[in-house]
ZALO-112855 format. One record per residue (C-alpha): residue in three letters; y, x, z. Coordinates in steps of 0.001 Angstrom, whole numbers, plus 500000, padded with zeros to 6 digits. Layout:
N
ALAYXZ
...
***
This chain:
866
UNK755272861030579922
UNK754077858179577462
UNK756324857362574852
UNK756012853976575379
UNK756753854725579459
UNK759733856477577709
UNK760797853509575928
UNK760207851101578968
UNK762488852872581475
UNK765105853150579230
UNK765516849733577886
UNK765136848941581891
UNK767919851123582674
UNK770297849738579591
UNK769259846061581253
UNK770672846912584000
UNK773646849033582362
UNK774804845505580626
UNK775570843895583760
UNK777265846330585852
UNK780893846059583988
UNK781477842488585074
UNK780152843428588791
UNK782183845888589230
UNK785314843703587955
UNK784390841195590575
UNK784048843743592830
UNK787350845271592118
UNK785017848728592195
UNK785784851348589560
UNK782945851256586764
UNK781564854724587488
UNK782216854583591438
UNK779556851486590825
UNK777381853349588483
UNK777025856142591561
UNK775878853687594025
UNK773514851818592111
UNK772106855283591216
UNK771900856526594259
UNK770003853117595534
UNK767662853962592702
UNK766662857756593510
UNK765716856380597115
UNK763206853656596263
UNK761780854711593797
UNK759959856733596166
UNK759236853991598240
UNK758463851126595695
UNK754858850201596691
UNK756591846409598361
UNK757930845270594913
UNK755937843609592156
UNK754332844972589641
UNK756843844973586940
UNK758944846555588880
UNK756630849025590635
UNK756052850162586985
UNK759448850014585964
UNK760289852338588833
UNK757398854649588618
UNK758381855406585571
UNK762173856426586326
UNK760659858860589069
UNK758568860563586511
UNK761348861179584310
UNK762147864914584095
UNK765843864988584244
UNK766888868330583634
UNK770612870037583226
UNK769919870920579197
UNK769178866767579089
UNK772802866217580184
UNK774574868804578124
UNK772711868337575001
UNK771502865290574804
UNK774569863319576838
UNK777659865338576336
UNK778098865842572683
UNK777886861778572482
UNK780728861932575528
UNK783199864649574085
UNK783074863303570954
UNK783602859646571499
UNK786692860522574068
UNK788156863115571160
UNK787220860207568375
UNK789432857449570587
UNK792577860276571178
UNK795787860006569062
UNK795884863774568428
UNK799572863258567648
UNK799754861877570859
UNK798100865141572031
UNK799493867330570305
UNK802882865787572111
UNK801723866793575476
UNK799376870334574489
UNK801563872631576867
UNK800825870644580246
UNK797565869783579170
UNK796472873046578579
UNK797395874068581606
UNK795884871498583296
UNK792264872535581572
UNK792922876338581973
UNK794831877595584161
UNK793817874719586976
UNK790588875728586207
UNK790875879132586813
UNK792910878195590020
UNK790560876348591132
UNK787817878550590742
UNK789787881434592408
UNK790887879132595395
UNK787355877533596549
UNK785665881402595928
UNK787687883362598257
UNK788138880715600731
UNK784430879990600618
UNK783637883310600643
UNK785757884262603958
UNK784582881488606097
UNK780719881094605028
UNK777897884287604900
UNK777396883481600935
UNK778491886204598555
UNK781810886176596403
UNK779968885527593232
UNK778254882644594853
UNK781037880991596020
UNK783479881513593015
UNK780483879613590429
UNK780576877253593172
UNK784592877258592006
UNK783848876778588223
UNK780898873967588687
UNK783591872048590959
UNK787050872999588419
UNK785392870503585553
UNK787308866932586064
UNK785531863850584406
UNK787461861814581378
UNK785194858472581926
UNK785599858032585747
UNK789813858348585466
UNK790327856750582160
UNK788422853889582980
UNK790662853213586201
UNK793270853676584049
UNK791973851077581501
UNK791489848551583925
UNK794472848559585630
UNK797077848954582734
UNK798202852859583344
UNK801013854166581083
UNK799695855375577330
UNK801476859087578375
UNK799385859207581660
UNK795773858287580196
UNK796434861247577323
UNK797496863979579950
UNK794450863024582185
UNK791839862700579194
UNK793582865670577013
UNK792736867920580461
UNK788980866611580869
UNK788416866772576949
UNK789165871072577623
UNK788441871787580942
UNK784891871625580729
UNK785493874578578398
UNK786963876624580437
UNK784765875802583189
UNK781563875820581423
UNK782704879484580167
UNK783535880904584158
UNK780391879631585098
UNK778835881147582132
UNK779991884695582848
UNK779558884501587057
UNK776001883062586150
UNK775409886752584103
UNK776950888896586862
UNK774501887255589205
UNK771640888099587445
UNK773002891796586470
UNK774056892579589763
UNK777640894064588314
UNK780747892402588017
UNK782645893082584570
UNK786142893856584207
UNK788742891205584251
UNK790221892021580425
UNK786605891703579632
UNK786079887886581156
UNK789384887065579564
UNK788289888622576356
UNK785089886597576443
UNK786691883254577511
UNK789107883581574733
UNK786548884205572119
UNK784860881617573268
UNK787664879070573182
UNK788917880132570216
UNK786004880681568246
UNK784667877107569656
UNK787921875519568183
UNK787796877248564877
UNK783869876265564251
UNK785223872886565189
UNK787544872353562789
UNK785595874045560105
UNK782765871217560243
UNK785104868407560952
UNK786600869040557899
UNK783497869634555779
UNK782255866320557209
UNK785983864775556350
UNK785131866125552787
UNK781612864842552845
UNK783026860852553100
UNK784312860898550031
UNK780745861285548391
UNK779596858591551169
UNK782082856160550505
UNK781359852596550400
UNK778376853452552888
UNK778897852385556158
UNK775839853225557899
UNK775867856902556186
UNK779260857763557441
UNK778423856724560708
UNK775100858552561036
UNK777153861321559361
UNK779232861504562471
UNK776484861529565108
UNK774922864502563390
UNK778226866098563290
UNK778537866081567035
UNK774967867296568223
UNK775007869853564887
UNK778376871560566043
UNK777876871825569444
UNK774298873160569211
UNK775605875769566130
UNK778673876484568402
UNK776427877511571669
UNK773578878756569405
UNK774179880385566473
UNK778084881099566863
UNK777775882205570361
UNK781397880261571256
UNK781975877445572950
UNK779928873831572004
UNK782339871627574177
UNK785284872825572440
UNK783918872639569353
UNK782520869589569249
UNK786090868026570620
UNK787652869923567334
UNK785346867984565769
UNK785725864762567123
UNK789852864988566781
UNK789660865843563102
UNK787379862735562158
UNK789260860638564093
UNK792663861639562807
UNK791801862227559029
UNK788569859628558946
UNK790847856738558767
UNK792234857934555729
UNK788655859260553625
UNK786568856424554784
UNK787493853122553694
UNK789376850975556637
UNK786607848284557732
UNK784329851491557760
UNK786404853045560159
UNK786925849841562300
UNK783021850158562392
UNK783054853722563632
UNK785186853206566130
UNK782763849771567634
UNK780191852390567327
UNK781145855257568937
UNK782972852954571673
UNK778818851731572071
UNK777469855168572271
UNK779754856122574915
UNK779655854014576864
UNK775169854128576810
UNK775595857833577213
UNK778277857370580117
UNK775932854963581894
UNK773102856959582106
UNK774290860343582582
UNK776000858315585715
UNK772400857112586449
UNK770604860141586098
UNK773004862580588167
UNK773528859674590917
UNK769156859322591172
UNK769309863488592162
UNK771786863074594527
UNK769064861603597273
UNK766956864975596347
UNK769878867036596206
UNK771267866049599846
UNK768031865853601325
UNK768139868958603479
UNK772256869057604346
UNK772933870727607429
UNK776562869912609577
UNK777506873501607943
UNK777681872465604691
UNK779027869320605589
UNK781923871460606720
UNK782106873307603676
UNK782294870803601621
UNK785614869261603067
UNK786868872684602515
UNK786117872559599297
UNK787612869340598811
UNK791057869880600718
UNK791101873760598630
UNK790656871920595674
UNK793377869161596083
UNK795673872015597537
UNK794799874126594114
UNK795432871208591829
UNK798480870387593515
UNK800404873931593287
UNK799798873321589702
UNK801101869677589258
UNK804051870604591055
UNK804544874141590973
UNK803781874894587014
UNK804254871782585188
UNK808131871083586494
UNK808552874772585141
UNK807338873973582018
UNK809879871148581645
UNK812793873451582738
UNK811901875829580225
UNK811600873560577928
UNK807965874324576494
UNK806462870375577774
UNK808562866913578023
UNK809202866278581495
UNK805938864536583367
UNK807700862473585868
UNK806921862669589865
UNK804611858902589866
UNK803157860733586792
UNK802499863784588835
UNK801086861657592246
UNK798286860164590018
UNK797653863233588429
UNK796609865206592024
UNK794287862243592764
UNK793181861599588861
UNK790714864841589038
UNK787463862783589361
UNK784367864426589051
UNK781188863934587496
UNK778487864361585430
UNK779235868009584137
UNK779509869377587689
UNK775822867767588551
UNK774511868734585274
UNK775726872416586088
UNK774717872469589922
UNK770917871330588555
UNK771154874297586097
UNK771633876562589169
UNK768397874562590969
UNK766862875418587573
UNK767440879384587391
UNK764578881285590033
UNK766519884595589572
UNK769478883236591944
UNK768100882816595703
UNK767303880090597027
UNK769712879632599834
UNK772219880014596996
UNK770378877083594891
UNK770565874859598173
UNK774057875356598913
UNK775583875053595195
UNK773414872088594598
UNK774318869788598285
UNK777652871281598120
UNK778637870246594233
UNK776691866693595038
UNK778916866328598153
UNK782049866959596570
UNK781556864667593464
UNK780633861786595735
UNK784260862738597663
UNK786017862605594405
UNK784652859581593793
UNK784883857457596803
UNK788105858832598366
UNK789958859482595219
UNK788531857011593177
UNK789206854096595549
UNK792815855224596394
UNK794051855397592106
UNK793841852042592403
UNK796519850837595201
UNK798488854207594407
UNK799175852868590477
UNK799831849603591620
UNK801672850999594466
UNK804378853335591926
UNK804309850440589403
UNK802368852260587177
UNK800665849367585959
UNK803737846857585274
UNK805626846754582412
UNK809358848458582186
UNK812412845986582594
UNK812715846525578795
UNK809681845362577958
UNK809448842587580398
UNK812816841186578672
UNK811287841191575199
UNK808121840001576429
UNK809719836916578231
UNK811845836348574561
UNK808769836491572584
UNK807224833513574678
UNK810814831875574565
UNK810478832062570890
UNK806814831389569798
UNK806677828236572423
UNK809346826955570769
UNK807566827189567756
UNK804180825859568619
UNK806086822884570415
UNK806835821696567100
UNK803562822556565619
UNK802163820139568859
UNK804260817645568187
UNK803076817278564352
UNK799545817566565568
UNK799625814933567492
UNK801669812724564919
UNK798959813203562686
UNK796094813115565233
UNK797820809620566133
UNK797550811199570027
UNK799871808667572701
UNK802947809563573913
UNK801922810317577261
UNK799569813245576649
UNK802232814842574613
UNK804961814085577179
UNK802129816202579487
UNK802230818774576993
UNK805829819335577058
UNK805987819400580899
UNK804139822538580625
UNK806435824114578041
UNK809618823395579824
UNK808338824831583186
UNK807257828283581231
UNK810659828270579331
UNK812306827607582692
UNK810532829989584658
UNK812070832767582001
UNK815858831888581465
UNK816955834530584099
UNK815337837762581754
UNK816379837350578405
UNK817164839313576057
UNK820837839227576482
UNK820675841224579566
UNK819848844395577546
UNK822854846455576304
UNK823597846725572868
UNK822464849992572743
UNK818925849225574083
UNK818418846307571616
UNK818432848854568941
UNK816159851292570143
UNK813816848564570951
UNK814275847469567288
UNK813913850934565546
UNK810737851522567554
UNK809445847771566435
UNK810222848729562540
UNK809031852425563130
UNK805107850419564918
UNK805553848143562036
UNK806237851166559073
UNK802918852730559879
UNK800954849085560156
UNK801897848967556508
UNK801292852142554922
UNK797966851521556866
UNK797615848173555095
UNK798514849767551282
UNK795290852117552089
UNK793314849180553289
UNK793855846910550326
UNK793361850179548353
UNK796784850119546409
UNK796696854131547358
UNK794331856796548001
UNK793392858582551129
UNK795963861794550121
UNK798776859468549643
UNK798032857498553076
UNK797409860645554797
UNK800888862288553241
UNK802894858745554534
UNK801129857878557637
UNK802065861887558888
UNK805393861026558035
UNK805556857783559310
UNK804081859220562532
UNK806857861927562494
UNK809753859173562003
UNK808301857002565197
UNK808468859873567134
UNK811931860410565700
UNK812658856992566788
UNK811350857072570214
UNK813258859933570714
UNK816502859490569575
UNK816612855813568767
UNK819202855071565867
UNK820382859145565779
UNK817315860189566021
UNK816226857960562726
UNK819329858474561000
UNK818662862554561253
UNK814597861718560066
UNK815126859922556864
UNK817347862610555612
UNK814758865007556454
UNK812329862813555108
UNK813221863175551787
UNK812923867002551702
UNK810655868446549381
UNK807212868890551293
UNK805664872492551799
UNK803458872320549374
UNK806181871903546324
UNK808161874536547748
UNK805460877030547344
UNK804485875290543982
UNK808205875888542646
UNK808445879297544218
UNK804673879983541807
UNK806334878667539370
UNK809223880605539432
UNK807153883688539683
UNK804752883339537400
UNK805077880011535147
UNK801901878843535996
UNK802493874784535991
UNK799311873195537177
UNK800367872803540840
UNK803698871828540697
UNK802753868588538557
UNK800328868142540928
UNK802802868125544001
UNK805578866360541564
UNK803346863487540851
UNK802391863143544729
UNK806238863351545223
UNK807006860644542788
UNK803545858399544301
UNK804928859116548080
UNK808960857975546807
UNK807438854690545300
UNK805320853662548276
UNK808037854267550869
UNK810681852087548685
UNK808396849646548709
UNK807445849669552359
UNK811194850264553457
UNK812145847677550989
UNK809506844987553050
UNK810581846377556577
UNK814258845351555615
UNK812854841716555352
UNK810826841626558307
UNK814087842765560146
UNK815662839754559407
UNK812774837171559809
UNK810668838683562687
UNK813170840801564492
UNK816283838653564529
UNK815022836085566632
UNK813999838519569387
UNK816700840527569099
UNK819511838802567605
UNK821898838780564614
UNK824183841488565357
UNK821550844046566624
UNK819519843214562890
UNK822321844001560688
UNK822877847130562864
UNK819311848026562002
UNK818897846515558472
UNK822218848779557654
UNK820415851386559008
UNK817186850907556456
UNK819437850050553723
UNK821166853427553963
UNK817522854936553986
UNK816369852475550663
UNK819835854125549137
UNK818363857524549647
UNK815016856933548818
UNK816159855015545490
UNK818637857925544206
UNK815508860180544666
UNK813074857576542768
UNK815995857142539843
UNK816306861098539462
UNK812122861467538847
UNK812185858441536773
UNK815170859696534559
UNK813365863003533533
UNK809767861674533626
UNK809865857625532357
UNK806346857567531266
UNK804917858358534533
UNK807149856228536246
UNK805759853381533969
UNK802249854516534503
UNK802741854243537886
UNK804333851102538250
UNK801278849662535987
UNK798558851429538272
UNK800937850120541181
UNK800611845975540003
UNK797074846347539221
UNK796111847739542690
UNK797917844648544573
UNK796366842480541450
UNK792772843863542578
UNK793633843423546404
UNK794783839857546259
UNK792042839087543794
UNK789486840565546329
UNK791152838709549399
UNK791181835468547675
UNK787349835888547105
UNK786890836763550428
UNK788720833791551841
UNK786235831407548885
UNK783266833497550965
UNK784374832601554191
UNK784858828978553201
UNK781188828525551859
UNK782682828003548535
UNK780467831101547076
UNK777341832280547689
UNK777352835806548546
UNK775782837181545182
UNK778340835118543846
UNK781049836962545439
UNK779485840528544869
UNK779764839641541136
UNK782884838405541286
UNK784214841717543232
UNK782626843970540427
UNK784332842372537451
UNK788124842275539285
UNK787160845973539993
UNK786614846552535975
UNK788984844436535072
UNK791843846116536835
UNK790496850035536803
UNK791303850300533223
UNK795161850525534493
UNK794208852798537011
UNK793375855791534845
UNK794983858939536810
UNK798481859220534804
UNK799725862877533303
UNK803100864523534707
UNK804053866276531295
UNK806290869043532260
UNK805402871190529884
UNK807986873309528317
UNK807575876022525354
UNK810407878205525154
UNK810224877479521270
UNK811193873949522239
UNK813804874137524917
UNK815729877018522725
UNK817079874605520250
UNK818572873000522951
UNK820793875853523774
UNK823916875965521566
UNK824020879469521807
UNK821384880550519324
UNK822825878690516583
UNK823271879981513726
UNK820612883141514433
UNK818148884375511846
UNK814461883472512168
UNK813839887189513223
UNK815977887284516157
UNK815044883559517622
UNK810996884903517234
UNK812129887919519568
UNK814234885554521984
UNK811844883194522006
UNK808913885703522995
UNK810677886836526054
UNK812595883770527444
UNK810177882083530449
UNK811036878136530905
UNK811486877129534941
UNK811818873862536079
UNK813889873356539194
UNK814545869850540868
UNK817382868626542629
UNK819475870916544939
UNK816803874212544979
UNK818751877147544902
UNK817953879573541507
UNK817091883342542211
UNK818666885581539771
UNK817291888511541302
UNK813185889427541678
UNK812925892513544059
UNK815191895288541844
UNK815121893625538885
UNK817533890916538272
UNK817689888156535422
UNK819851885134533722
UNK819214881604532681
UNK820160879549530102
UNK820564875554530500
UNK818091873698528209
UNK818754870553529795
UNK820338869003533512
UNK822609870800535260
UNK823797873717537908
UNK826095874029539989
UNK827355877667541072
UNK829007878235544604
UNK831405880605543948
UNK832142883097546153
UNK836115881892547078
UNK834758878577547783
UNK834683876691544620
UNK831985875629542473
UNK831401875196538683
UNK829560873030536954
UNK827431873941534018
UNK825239872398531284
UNK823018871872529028
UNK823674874974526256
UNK825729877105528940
UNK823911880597530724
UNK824709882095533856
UNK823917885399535384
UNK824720887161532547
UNK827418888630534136
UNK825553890610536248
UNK823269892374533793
UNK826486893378531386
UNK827954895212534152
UNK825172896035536371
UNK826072894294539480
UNK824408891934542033
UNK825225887924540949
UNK827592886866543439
UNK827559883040543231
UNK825060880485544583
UNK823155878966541612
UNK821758875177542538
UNK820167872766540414
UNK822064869050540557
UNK818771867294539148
UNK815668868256537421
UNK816759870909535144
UNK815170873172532557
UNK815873876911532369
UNK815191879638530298
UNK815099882831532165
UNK814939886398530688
UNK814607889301532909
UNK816943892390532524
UNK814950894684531253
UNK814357892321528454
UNK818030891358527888
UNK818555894882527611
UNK816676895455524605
UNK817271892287522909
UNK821266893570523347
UNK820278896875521670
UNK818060895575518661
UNK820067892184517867
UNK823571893001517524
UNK824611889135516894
UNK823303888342519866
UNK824985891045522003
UNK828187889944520260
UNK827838886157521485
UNK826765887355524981
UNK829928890171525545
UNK832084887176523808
UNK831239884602527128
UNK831645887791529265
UNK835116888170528228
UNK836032884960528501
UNK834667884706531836
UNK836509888314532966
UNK839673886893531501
UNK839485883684533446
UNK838686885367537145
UNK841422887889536061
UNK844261884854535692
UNK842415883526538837
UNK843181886327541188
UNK846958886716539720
UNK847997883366541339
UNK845776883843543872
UNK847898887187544811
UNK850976885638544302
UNK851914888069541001
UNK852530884312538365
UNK853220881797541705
UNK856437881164539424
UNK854109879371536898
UNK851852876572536730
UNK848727876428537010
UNK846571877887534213
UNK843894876164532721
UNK841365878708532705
UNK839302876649530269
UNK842012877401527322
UNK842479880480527954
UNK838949881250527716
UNK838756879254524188
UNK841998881116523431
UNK840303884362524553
UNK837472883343521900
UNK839924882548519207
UNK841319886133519258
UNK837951887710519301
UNK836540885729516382
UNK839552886548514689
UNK839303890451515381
UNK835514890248514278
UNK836566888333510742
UNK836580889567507598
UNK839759891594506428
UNK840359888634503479
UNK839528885738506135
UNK842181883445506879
UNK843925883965510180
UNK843124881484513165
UNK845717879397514460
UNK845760880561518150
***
């Protein structure tokens, strides 16, 4: 065909596209059911189109010369498909939900498959093999025809993701079945069943992993695209026909799941590496690409359908209900035979029964099933018969889905209440209009003061606000209990948390790692929230300040091998991430009191704002303990911090002078390059300095005083400085070998093995203990801030106590004292001295000290006064 005949039909067809949404709202028709008919009207006439006029005679001449074929779906059509729908999908959301949706896309399918082959294959003369492809084409569900229902009528959030998270992998799974049954048809033997599983796994798996490999070199790839919009974007649509054609091509594994990998990484880690009006243009893109490629692969597969059905005898007519009522019966052992077990067993939240109804009549199909039943007309190694039958019997049962089940979604959501909104959120809806009319009846009432508008128009005016105010006195808020107020509330602050750490990436006061690090966490404390409501919170924010992965294994390095370079990385993310979330929790507190309050009340607010202001506590003691030991950084950042919201409201304000026609738009591009050198001077990256040199941190402990140069060169050669921060525990022993510290600065706290602690500090050692008499440490060593060790490894104390007596002296002198004290200890402890008071062990250790000093003195020293 002509290019230019190419080019015609096309734009003909998207003409036509553009007005079918509103028809089918005015019909009340779902979208795609629409998009079937209108197709199906088109493969009829245009092979009878010699009545219309010539425009049109053209126009359809030239859609029945196009050569749709199956490889024009799958690789032209459903890369743009998979990846839009996996682009649009909260993969928290997802990830929420993975254990019934998986089992929806794999183990349905499979069920499926199984069900229509055998049952086929008893009742009709066509071959197992036959029949159970005819199981895998038919397995595949459609995202677009359900969601879009779902869309339209309001559906619960939950219910679109377990219906779209099933069609995003299903076509997998089917894709793979039909795969492998298409290869035993042509080979004539059927392979074992560990060897289909072993295949389909591979497949998945593999399809997954090539997935996420190029969504995160693409992710990576933004950064060197930033400030691009129409890169990144074109960046993306190569990303989707690139992975699935590598995936099917060169990889061998699966292209559908691959390319929804894909699609879910950009989508949850592009918001963060692209800037955030680029991503607000990805999304308007993609949304337009999906729904052109949705359209027409509609179009296409509904103009075979007249071919396809063309020679359908009352046989397969038969068949085909008996596909239909196998495949409901299939889908339905699953909804409520498997998923209800997965809730008992606790591997899935509980998907409630109305959940479950929709859910049997939610598995549309579609395009992939037609696409697959024309690859089958396409293949002249299978027979025809075989061809025929796949082909009417897959058309046949799509158009059932579609007008039976798509018809009936409608009335059933609307029928279970799907679509309204909860008594909850009813109440607060009614209060929000309560409140905001009262507020724009004032803002009326100075308009028309100032407008100079009569009396009577306003008096009209506030007719209309007392009848909506009346019509909503019986809900308010008051109705709810106490305890439902506050979950409302903590869910409204948790919604509003990640809006602003959202907003901080937008203005660009942080960087994509720091927005990705809060917005996870954020994410984590909604879900918290949702869950638990105040508890729930209350148990997050404590584990929200726990030191991330990342630092553990940094400290843990450290520990092992001094190397510093990643734990000032993680500590200066630390101290970035602490800063940030004061500052948002700080702002949350306020909007408690001015935006919540009046929805909610005064009493509910302080429940919640005492609820935040135990969580600003927290996050301030943290903050204060960084800032103590590192006060340049914490200056640097506060400076980097006050530039960043400088530049932001600079730019804004220049924005707003654009809008307003008070700049030209050179003017303003100018203008946004000087606040952006103005303030990047202040935004040099800042240094952590944790360095420590054993020669420095030694003269900090008071227990090398007084040591010749010799012997502090030899200490100072084998002593390893360790940082550890607040409350990590200290190992004192490394596989067999075992080792003791001494305080250079901050403090540790032991837990003793009876229960009670000690304190130590700067200049004292612990360990020690151990290595004199060659004996596991027994206490629990913790650091009570960000403390500075020296460590030295037995094998080195060992020698240093053979080749520097003084130092062996001063060591065996704190061991003594130490032996002396537990010995007083476990007297009163046994009852021997309960007579007495008592002891404090501290003098008798100095006492202990005295006598020794005295017994190492000089014979003409004077005596010390014990």
């Amino acid at each position: 065909m002509k290019i230019g005949l190419l080019v015609f039909g096309l734009a003909g067809l998207l003409a036509l596209v553009s007005f079918m949404p509103p028809l089918a709202g005015r019909l009340r028709l779902p979208y795609s059911v629409l998009l079937a008919i209108v197709g199906f009207i088109l493969g009829v006439i245009i092979h009878v189109h010699g009545w219309a006029p010539g425009v049109v005679a053209d126009f359809l001449d030239t859609l029945q010369h196009f050569e749709i074929s199956s490889e024009t779906f799958l690789f032209v059509f459903l890369p743009v498909l998979l990846f839009e729908t996996a682009l649009a999908t909260n993969l928290r959301r997802l990830l929420d939900d993975i254990s019934p949706i998986l089992v929806m896309a794999i183990v349905a399918v499979v069920v499926c498959t199984v069900a229509v082959g055998f049952s086929l294959a008893a009742i009709s003369t066509y071959g197992l093999v036959v029949c159970l492809m005819l199981g895998a084409i038919v397995a595949t569900t459609d995202p677009v025809a359900v969601v879009g229902i779902f869309r339209e009528v309001g559906a619960p959030r939950r219910l679109t993701n377990l219906v779209e998270g099933e069609a995003l992998f299903n076509d997998a799974a089917s894709i793979a079945l039909y795969s492998v049954l298409l290869s035993v048809l042509f080979g004539g033997t059927a392979p074992a069943v560990t060897e289909i599983f072993r295949g389909f796994m591979v497949s998945f798996l593999g399809g997954g992993l090539a997935g996420l490999v190029m969504g995160r070199a693409a992710i990576e790839l933004f950064r060197w695209l930033r400030g691009w919009p129409a890169a990144e974007v074109t960046l993306t649509v190569a990303l989707a026909y690139l992975t699935f054609f590598i995936a099917e091509h060169y990889l061998g594994v699966s292209g559908v799941v691959a390319t929804v990998i894909a699609g879910l990484v950009v989508g949850s880690g592009g918001r963060t590496r692209m800037s955030p009006t680029t991503f607000e243009q990805l999304e308007g893109a993609w949304a337009q690409f999906g729904f052109w490629a949705n359209s027409l692969i509609f179009l296409f597969a509904a103009m075979l359908i007249p071919r396809m059905m063309a020679e359908i005898t009352w046989m397969e007519v038969l068949l085909i209900l008996v596909v239909f009522i196998v495949t409901l019966c299939a889908r339905a052992v699953i909804i409520y035979g498997l998923l209800p077990l997965l809730g008992r067993l606790r591997l899935s939240t509980e998907v409630s029964p109305s959940y479950r109804a929709v859910m049997l009549l939610g598995g549309l199909r579609g395009a992939v099933s037609l696409a697959l039943a024309l690859a089958v007309t396409e293949q002249p190694a299978v027979p025809h018969e075989a061809r025929q039958f796949i082909a009417v019997a897959t058309t046949g049962f799509v158009l059932m889905t579609l007008f039976i089940n798509g018809l009936t979604l409608r009335p059933l959501i609307h029928r279970l209440g799907l679509n309204q909104l909860s008594p909850v959120d009813r109440t607060l809806r009614d209060q929000a209009q309560v409140v905001e009319l009262e507020a724009l009846r004032l803002k009326i009432d100075d308009i028309a003061h100032n407008e100079h508008i009569g009396s009577e128009v306003l008096e009209r005016l506030h007719a209309v606000f007392d009848a909506s105010q009346a019509s909503m006195d019986a809900t308010q808020v008051h109705q709810l209990s106490r305890d439902q107020k506050v979950a409302v509330g903590m869910g409204m602050l948790a919604g509003r948390e990640e809006e602003m750490f959202f907003e901080t990436l937008k203005a660009q006061v942080v960087d994509w790692r720091t927005a990705e690090s809060l917005l996870a966490r954020a994410e984590r404390l909604g879900d918290a929230v949702r869950s638990g409501g105040l508890r729930g919170f209350e148990a997050a924010i404590d584990g929200d300040l726990r030191y991330s992965h990342g630092l553990r294994l940094a400290l843990r390095l450290h520990h092992l091998t001094g190397w510093q370079g990643w734990l000032v990385r993680e500590l200066a993310q630390r101290f970035t991430n602490l800063m940030c979330k004061w500052s948002v929790a700080r702002r949350l507190i306020q909007f408690a009191r001015t935006d919540v309050q009046p929805l909610l009340g005064a009493e509910v607010t302080e429940i919640i704002v005492a609820a935040h202001q135990r969580r600003l506590t927290l996050l301030e003691g943290a903050l204060q303990a960084l800032a103590l030991q590192y006060p340049n950084y914490a200056q640097y950042l506060q400076e980097a911090y006050l530039a960043r919201m400088a530049r932001a409201m600079e730019r804004i304000r220049y924005r707003d002078m654009l809008a307003h026609n008070l700049i030209s738009g050179e003017t303003y591009s100018d203008l946004i390059q000087q606040a952006d050198a103005r303030w990047g001077k202040l935004e040099k990256s800042g240094v952590l300095d944790i360095t420590m040199s054993a020669a420095a941190l030694v003269q900090r402990v008071s227990l090398f005083e007084g040591m010749d140069e010799r012997t502090m060169a030899a200490i100072r050669r084998v002593l390893k400085p360790r940082l550890v921060v607040p409350g990590q525990e200290i190992p004192t022993r490394f596989g067999r070998s075992r080792a003791m510290y001494f305080v250079a600065s901050g403090a540790v706290v032991l837990d003793l093995p009876d229960g009670t602690t000690a304190e130590l500090g700067s200049g004292q050692i612990f360990g020690e203990m151990a290595l004199v008499m060659d004996q596991d440490f027994q206490a629990r060593a913790r650091s009570l801030g960000y403390s500075r060790l020296l460590m030295l490894q037995e094998r080195d104390f060992k020698r240093l106590q053979q080749q520097y007596p003084m130092l062996r002296e001063k060591i065996e002198q704190i061991v003594r004292q130490r032996l002396r004290a537990v010995e007083v200890w476990q007297q009163f402890e046994s009852g021997e001295r309960q007579h007495e008071p008592l002891p404090d062990l501290a003098r008798i250790a100095a006492a202990d000290a005295a006598l020794a000093g005295a017994a190492q003195a000089p014979a003409d020293a004077p005596p010390t006064a014990a």
